[in-house]
Structure formats: structure tokens, C-alpha cells
TIKE-931311 format. One line per field, with one value per residue: residue number from 1; x, y, z of N, C-alpha, C in turn. Coordinates in Angstrom, 3 decimals, decimal comma. Each point is the difference from the previous one (the first is absolute). Example, Ala and Ser with C-alpha at 12.3 -4.5 7.8 and 13.67 -1.06 7.14 Angstrom:
seq: (1_2)
n_c1: (13,190_-0,350)
n_c2: (-5,690_1,050)
n_c3: (7,800_-0,720)
ca_c1: (-0,890_0,820)
ca_c2: (1,190_1,190)
ca_c3: (0,000_0,060)
c_c1: (0,900_-0,770)
c_c2: (1,200_1,090)
c_c3: (0,000_0,730)
This chain:
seq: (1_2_3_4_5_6_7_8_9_10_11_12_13_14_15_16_17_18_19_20_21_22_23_24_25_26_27_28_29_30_31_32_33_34_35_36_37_38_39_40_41_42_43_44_45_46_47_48_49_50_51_52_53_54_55_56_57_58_59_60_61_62_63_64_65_66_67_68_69_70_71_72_73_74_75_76_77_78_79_80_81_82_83_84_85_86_87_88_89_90_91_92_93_94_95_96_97_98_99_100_101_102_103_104_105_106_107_108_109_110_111_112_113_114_115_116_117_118_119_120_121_122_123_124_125_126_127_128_129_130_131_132_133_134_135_136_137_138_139_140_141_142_143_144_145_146_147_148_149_150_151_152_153_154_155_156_157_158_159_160_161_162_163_164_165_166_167_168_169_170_171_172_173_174_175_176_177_178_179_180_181_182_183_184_185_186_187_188_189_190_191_192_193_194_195_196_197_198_199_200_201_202_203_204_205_206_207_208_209)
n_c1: (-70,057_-0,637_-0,161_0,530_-1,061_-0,012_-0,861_0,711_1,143_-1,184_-0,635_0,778_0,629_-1,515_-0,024_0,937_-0,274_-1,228_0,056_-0,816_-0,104_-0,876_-0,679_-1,107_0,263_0,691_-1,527_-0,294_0,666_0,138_-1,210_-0,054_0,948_0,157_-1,885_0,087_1,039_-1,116_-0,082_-1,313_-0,305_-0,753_-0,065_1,705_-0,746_-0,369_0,695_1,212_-0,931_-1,405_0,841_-0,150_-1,406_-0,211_0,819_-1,008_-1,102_-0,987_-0,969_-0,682_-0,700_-1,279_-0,948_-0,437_-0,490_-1,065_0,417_0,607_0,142_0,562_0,875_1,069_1,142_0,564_0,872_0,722_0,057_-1,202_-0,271_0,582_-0,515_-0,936_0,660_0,148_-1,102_-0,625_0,703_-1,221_1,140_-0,563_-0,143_-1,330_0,100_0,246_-1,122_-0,021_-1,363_0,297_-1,189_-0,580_0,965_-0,912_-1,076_0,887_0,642_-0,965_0,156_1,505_-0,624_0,316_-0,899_-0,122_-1,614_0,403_0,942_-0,564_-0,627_0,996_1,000_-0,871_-0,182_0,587_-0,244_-1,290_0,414_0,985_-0,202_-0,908_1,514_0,773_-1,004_-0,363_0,848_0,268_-1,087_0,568_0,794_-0,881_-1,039_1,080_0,463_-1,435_-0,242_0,194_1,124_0,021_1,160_0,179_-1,448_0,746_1,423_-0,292_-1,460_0,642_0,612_-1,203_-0,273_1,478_-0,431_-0,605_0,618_0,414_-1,207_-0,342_1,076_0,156_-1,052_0,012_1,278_-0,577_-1,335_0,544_1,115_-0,713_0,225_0,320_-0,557_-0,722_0,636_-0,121_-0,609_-0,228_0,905_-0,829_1,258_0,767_-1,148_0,024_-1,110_0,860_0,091_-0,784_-0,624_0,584_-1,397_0,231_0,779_0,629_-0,161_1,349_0,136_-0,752_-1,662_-0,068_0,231_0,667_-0,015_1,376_-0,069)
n_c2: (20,369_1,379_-0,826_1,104_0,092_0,225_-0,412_-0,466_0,173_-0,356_-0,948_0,454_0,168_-0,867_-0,756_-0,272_0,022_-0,870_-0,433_0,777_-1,759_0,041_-1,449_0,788_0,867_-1,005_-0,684_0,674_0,117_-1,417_-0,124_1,024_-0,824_-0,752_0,031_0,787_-0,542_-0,813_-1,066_0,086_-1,252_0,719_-1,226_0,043_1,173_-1,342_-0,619_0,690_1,107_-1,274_-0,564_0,969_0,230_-1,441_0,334_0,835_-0,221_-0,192_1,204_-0,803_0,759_-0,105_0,316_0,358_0,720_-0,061_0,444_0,563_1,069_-0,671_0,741_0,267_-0,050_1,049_-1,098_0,302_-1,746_0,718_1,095_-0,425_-0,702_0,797_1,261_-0,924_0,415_1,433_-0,230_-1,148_-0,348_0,230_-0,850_0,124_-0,900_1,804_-0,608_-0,503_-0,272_-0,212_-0,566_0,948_0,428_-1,110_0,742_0,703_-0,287_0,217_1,433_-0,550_-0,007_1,043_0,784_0,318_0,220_-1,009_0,054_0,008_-1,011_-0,984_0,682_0,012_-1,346_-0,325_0,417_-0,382_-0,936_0,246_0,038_-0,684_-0,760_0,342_-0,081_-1,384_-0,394_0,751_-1,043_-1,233_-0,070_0,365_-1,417_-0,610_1,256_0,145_-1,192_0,442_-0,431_-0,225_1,097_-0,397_0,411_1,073_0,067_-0,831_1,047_0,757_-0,669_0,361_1,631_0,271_-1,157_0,211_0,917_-0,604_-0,102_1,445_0,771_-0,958_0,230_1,742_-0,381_-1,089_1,477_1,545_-0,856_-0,439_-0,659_-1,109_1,322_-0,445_-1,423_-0,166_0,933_-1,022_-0,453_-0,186_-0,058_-0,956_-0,676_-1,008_-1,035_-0,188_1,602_-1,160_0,176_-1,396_0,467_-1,301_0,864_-0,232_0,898_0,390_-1,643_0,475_-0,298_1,149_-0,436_-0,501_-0,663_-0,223_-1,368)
n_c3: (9,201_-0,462_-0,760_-0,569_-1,082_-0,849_0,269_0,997_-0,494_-0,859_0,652_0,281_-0,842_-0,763_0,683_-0,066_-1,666_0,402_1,035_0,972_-0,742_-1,062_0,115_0,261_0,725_0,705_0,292_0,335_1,067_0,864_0,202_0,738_0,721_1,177_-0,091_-0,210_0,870_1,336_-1,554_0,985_0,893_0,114_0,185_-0,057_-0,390_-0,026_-1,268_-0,843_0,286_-0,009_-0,538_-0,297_0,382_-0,850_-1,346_0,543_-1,310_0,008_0,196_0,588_-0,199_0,672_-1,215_1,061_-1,127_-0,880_-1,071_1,674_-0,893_-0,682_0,801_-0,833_1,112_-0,242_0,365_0,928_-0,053_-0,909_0,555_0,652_0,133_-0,312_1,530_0,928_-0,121_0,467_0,935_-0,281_-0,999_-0,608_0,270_-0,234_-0,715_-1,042_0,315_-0,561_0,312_-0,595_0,427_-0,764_1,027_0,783_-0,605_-0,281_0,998_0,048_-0,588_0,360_1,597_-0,099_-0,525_-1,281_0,550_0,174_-1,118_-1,184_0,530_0,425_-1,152_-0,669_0,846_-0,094_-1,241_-0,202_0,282_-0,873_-0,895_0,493_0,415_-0,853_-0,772_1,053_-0,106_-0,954_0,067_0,499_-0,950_-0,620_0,353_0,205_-1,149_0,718_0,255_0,985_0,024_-0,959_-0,226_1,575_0,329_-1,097_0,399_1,210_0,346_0,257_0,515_0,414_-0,589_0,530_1,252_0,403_0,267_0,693_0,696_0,061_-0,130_0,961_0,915_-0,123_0,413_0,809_0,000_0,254_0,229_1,002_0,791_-1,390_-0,054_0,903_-0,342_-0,800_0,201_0,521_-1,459_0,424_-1,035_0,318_-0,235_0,677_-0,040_-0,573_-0,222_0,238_1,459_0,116_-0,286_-1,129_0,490_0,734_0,949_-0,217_0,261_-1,098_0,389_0,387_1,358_-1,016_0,843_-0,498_-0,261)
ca_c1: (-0,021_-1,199_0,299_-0,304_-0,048_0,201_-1,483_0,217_0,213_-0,544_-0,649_0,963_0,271_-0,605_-0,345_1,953_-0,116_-1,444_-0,236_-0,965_-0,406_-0,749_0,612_-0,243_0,508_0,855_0,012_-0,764_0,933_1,090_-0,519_0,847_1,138_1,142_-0,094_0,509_1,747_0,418_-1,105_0,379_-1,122_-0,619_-0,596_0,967_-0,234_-1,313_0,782_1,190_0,157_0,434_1,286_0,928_-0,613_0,385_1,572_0,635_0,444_-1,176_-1,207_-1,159_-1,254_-1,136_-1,096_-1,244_-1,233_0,494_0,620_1,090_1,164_1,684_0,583_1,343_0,966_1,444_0,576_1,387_-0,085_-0,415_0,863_0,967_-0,152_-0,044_1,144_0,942_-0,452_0,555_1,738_0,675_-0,038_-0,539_1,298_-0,574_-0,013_-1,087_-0,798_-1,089_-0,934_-1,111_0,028_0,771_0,947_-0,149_-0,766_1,282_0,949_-0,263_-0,938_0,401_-1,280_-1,267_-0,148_0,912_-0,253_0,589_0,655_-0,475_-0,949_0,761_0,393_-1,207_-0,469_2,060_0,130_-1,436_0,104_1,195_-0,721_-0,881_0,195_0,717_-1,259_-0,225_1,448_-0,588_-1,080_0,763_1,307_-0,281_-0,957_0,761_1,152_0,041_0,190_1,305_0,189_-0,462_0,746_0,293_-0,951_-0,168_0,990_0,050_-0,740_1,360_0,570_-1,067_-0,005_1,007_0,342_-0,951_0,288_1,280_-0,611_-0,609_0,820_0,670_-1,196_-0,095_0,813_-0,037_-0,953_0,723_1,137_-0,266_0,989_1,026_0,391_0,150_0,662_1,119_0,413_0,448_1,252_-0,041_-0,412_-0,413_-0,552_-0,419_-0,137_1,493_0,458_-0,872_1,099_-0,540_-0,181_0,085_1,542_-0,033_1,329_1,465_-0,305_-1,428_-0,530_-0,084_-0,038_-0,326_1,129_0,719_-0,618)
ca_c2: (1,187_-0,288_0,115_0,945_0,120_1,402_0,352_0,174_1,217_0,154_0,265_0,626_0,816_1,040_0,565_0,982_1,186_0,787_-0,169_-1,193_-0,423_-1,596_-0,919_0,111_1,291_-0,052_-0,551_1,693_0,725_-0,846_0,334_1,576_-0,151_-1,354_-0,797_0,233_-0,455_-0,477_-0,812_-1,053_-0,247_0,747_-0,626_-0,254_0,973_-0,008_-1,437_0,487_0,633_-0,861_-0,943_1,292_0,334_-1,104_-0,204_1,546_1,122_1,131_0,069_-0,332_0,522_-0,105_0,834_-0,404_-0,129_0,076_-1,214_-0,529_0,072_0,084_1,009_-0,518_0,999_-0,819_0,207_0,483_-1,281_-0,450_0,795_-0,574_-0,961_1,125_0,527_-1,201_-0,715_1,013_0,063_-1,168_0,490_-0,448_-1,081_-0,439_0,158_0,416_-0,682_-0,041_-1,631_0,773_-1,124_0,347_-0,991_-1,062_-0,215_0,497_-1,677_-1,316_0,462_-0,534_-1,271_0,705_-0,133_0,901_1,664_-0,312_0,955_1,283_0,081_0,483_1,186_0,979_-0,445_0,384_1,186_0,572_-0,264_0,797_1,947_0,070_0,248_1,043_1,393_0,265_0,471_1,367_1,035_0,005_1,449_1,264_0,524_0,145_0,835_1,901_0,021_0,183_-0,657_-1,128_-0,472_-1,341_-0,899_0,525_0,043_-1,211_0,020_0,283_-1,533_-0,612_0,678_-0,519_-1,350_-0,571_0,538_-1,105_-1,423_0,427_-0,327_-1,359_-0,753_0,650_-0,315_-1,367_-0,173_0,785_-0,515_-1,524_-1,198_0,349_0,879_0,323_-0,972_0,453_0,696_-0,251_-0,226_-1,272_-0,702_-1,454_-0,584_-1,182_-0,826_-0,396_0,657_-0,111_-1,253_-0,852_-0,333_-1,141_-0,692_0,226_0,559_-1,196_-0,468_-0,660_0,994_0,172_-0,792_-1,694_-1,062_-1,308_-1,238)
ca_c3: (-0,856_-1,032_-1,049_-0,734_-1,510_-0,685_0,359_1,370_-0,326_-1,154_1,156_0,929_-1,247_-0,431_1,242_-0,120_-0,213_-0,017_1,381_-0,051_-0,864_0,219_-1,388_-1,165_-0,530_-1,043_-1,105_-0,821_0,333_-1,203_-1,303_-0,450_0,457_-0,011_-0,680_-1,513_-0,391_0,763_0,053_0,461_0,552_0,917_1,121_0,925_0,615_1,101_1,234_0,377_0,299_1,022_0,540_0,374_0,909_0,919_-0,055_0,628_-0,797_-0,292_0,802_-0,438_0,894_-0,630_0,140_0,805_-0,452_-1,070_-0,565_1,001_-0,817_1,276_-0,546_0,752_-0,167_0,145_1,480_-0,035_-0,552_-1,280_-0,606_-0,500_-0,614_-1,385_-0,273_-0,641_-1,182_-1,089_0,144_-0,480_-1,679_-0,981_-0,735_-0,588_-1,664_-0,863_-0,473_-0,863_0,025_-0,957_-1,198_-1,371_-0,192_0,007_-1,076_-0,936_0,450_-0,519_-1,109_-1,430_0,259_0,020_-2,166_-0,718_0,622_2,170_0,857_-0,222_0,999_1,334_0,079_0,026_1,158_0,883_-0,290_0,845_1,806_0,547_-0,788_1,375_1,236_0,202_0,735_1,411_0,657_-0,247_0,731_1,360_0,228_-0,190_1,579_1,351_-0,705_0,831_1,925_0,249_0,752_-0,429_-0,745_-0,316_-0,458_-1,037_-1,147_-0,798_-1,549_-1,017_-0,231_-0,370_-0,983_-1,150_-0,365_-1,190_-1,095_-0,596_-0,624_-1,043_-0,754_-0,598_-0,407_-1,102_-0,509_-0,256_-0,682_-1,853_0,045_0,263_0,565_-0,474_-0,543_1,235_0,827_-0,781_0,968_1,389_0,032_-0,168_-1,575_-0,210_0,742_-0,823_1,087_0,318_1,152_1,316_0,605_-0,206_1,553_0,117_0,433_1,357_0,348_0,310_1,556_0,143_0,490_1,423_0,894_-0,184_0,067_-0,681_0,239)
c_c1: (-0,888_0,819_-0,569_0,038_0,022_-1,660_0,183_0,395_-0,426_-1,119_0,347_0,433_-1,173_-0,889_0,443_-0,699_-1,009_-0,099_-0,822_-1,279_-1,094_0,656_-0,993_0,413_1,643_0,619_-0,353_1,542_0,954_-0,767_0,718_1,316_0,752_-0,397_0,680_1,090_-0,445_-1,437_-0,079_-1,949_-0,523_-0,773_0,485_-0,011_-0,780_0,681_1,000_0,127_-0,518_0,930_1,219_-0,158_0,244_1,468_0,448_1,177_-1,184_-0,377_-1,344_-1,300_-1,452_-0,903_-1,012_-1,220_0,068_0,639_1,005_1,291_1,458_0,866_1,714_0,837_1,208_0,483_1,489_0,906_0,079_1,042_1,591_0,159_0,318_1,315_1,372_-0,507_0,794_1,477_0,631_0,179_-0,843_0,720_-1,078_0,358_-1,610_-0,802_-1,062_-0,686_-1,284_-0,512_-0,052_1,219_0,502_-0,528_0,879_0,658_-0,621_-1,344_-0,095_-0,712_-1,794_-0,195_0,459_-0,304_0,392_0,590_-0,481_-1,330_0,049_0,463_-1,188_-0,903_1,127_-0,393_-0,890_0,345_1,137_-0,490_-1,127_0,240_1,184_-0,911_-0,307_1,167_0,138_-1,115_0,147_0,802_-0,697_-0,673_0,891_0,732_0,218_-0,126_1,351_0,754_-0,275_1,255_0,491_-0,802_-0,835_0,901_-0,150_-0,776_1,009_0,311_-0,927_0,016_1,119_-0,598_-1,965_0,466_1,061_-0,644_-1,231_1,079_0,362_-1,530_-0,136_0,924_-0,291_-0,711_0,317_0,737_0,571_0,864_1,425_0,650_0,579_1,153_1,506_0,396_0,636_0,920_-0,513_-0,760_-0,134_-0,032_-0,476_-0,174_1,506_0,415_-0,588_1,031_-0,480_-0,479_-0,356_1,624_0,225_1,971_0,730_-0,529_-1,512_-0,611_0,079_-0,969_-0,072_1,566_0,340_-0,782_-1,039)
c_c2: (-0,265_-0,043_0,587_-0,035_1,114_-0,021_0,831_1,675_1,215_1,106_0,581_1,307_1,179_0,578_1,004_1,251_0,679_0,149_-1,268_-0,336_-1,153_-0,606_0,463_1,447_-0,516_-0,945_1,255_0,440_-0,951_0,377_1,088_0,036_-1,014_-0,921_-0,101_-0,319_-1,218_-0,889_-1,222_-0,011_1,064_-0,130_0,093_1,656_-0,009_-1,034_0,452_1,189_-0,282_-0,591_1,045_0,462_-0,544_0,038_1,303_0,763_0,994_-0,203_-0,066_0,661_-0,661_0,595_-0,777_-0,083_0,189_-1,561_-0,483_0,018_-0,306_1,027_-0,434_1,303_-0,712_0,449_-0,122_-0,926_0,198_1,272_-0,412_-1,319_0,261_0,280_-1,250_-0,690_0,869_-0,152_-1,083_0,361_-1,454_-1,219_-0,895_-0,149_-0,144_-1,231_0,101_-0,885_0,723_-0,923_0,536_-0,343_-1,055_-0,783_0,176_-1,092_-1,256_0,026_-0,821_-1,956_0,749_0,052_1,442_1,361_0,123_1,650_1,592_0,535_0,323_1,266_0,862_0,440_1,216_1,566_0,865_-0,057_0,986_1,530_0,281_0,268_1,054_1,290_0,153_0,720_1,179_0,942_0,150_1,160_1,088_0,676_0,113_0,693_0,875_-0,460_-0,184_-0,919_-1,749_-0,990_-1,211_-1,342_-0,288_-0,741_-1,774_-0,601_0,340_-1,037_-0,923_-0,120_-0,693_-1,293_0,224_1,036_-0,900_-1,139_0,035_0,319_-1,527_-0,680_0,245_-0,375_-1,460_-0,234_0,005_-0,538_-1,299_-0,707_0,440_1,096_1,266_-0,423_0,847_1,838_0,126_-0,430_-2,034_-0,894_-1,377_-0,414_-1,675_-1,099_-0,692_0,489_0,436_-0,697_-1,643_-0,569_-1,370_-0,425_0,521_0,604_-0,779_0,197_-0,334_1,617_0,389_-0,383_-1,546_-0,249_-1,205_-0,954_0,464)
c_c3: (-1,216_-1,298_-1,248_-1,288_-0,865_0,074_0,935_-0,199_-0,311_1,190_1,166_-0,747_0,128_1,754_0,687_-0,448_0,011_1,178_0,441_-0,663_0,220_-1,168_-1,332_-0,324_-0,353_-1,759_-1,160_-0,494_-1,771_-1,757_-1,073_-0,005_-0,781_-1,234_-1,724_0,097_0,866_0,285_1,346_0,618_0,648_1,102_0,694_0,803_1,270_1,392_0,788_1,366_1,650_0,195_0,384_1,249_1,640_0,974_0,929_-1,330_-0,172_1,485_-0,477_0,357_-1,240_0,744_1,067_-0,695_-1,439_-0,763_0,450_-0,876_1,003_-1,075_0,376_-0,285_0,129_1,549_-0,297_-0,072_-0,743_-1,115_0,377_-0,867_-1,781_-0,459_-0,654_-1,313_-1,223_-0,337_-0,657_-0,830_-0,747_-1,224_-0,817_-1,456_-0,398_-0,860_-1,399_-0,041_-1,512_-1,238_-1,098_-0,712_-0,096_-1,341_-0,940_-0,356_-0,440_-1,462_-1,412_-0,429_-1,115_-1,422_0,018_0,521_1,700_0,421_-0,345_0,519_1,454_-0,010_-0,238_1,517_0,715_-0,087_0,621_1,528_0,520_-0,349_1,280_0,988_-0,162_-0,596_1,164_0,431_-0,267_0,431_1,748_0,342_-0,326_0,894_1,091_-0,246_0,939_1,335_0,407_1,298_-0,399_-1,011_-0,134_0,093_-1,470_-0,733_-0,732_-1,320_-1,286_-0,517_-0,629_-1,429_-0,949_-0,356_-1,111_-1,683_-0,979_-0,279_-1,248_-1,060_-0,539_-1,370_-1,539_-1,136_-0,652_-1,060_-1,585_-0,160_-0,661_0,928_-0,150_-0,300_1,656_0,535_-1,208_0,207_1,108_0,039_-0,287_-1,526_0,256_1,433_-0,064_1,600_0,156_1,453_1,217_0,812_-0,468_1,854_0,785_0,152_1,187_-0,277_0,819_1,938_0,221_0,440_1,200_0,538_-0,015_0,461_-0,135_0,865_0,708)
């Protein structure tokens, strides 16, 4: 049995809903789409949809002349395949990998303008892309039938609006003045863990003698 990635999906998914596709009409396709919640290689548009192919989830046809384009559909494998996918519930925990944040955490290595720079940086990058996000919804406002390839820009929308909120905040604010809102006044390297003691029985996986 083929073993399947959220690429995998991803590719099956948008084939699903366009019909039949090449890898570069659906790299077009992720551009307008997926890509804005669902960063990943795009190469893998070209690889994946052979190994699907392979697997008796797509059908494969190519052009005889010409740039011998190969075109894929989905086959009835493959649309189920999708369907259990859809049914699975979703148990993933919500991620954030965002080095900004990263830069935050460890700002206090940095000189005295680190963070008001970062938040200025923060601020431009988030005000940009929640204009894109807006100009997205407005162009897709009147086609119809789209709602639910639409609504996740929504989400989109709250989460950079909240990070343009936080940034803005870090900026006028400052640090401290953010963190004490939040309910959180003292703070001090004391109440870290001490991560040079090891918990009662030793570490996991070491055993006695």
C-alpha cells in the first residue's frame, strides 16, 4: 500500500476539484489557493502526481506531440482514498514555526533597537499580507459556489490580524508592558526550569547500572 502525505492529498484534493490537471496548471492552481495557508516545495507538484499515478490513484495520459504534456485525473482509488481522508478528523495540534518569533526569544542576546526593528519588519510583512487577503476575498466575493474554498482565507485574515495587532503592540508598548497585560508582572531567570537536574529515576531511557 502507497503511502500517503498531506502532499499527497493536497494533489488528489485539487485534482478532485478541477478535474483534469497538469503539474504546472496545478502549481498555478496552489499559487491562488492552498498556497496562502499551505507553504510547501512545489516541485513536489511534478514528483507526486507520478507516484500517485503509479499507485492506481490518478490516470495518467501525455501529449504525443508538442511539449508531450502528461495530464492526470483522478480514478475511483483515488477518489476514495480523498473521501477517508476527509472523514478522518483532524487531531493535528495548531502549529506555529515563524522565526520572528524565534528572533523575539532570544532578542534580549541582541542591542537595544532588536526588537523594535523586528516589530517594524513584523508590522510591514503582516499589513501586506492581510491586504493580499483582502484583495483575495473581494475578487472571489461574487463567484459562486466557492464558499468553502474561500472561507479558510477568513482564518487567514483573523490570524494575521492578531499578529499585526501583537507586533503593533510590542512596538508602542514595549515587552514589558505587553507581558503585564497578560496578567503576567514578575518575571525573573529563577523561574525557569533548572534544566541541569534530572527528574526523580534519572532521564528517560537510561537505566540503573
Amino acid at each position: 500500500m502507497v503511502r500517503l502525505s498531506s502532499s499527497s492529498y493536497l494533489v488528489l484534493g485539487l485534482i478532485g476539484l478541477r478535474g483534469p490537471s497538469s503539474s504546472y496548471q496545478l502549481e498555478r492552481a496552489v499559487e491562488r489557493s492552498i498556497g496562502h495557508f499551505w507553504p510547501f516545495p512545489h516541485s513536489q507538484l511534478y514528483v507526486e502526481p507520478r507516484r500517485l499515478a503509479e499507485a492506481g490513484l490518478l490516470d495518467e495520459s501525455a501529449e504525443t506531440e508538442g511539449r508531450r504534456r502528461r495530464t492526470y485525473s483522478l480514478t475511483e482509488r483515488g477518489r476514495e482514498a480523498l473521501r477517508e481522508w476527509l472523514n478522518d478528523p483532524a487531531t493535528e495540534v495548531f502549529q506555529v514555526r515563524n522565526e520572528a518569533e524565534l528572533k523575539l526569544f532570544f532578542s534580549e542576546l541582541g542591542d537595544e533597537g532588536t526588537v523594535e526593528r523586528l516589530a517594524e519588519s513584523q508590522i510591514r510583512s503582516h499589513r501586506d499580507r492581510l491586504a493580499e487577503f483582502h484583495k483575495t476575498l473581494e475578487r472571489l466575493s461574487d463567484v459562486p459556489d466557492l464558499e468553502k474554498r474561500v472561507v479558510p482565507l477568513v482564518l487567514g485574515v483573523r490570524i494575521e490580524e492578531a499578529c499585526l495587532s501583537f507586533w503593533r503592540d510590542v512596538r508602542d508598548n514595549g515587552v514589558r508592558d505587553v507581558l503585564a497585560r497578560a496578567g503576567v508582572t514578575r518575571l525573573s531567570s529563577e523561574q525557569l526550569p533548572d534544566e541541569t537536574s534530572e527528574p526523580p529515576g534519572g532521564r528517560a531511557g537510561r537505566h540503573p547500572g
